[in-house]
N, C-alpha and C positions, 0 to 999 in steps of 0.2 A: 445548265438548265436541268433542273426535276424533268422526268417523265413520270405517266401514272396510265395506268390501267383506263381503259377507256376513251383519252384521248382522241381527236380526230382529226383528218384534214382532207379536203377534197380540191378536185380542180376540173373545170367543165369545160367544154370546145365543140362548137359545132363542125362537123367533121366537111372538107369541102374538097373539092376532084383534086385540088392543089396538092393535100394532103397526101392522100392517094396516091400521085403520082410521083411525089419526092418520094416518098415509104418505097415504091416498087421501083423507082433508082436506086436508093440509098442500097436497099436490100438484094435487086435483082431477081425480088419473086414480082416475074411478069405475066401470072396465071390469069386469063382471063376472064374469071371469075370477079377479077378486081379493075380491070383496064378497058374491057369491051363490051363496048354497051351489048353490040349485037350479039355476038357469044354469049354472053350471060342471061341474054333472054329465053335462052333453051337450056339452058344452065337449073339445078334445083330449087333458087331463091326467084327465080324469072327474073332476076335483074342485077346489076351488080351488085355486090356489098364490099365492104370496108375489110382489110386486112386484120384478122382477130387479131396478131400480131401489133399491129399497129394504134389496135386499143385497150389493148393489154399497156402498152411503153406511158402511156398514160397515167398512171399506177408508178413508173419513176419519177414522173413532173411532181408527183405531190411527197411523197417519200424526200425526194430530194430539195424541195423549196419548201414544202408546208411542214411536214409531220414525217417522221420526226427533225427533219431540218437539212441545211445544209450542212455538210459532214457525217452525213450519213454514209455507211457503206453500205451496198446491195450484195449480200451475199447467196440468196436463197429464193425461189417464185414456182410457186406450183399454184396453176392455173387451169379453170375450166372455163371452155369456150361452152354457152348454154344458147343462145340467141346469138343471129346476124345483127351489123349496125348496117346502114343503108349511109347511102350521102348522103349528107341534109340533117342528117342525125345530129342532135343534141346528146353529148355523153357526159358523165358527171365520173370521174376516178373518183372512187374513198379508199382512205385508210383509217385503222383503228387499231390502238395500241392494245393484243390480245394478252401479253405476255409478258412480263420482264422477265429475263435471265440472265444465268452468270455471265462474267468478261463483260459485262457490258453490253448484250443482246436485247433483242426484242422481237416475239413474233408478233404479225401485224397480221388483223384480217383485211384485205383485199378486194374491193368489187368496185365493177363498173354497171350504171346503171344507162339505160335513155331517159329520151325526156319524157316517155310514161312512166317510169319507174321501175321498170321492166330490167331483172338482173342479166347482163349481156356476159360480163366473165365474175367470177369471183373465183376467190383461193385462198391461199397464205404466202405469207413471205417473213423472210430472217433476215434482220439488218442487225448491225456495230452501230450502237448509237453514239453520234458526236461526241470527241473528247475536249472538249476546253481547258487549256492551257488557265492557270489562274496567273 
């Protein structure tokens, strides 16, 4: 597969307590910021929010199945957390091919948005884009 400058691919999930909950198994961040309802209401967002963490990994789903594909390697993610997502939240990952470089690289721009449009993290990231065997 060609790559090219500009490319894109995104992938969207409304975020639900499910989520949530596996995230702060899987991870073991059980800060109640993200678990307790009642805690978080005296908390700075007054309610819970969603693991930036966990909306950040969003940003692998599409890297890895969309753009640039499967066989991708993740080697590289610098990230800023700009806005909380809330449960209920609609989030959309993009990617966008910012870069080619040598070996076979690619810097990608990175962001996640809600469903106002409203950027929740953005960054960059450096992937090994897939080799194909001919």
């Amino acid at each position: 597969m060609t790559y090219r400058i500009g490319a894109k691919g995104s992938f969207s999930k409304t975020i639900a307590e499910c989520d949530v909950y596996g995230f702060a198994g899987i991870t073991g961040d059980l800060n109640p910021l993200h678990i307790n309802e009642e805690e978080a209401k005296n908390m700075l967002f007054g309610r819970r929010i969603v693991h930036g963490m966990l909306t950040a990994s969003f940003l692998s789903t599409v890297i890895a199945s969309y753009m640039p594909g499967p066989g991708t390697v993740y080697m590289e993610q610098n990230s800023r957390f700009l806005k909380p997502v809330f449960l209920g939240d609609t989030i959309t990952a993009q990617v966008e091919i910012a870069e080619l470089l040598e070996k076979g690289r690619a810097r990608l721009k990175t962001t996640v948005v809600n469903q106002d449009g409203a950027v929740v993290v953005d960054g960059t990231a450096l992937v090994k884009l897939p080799e194909r065997k001919e």
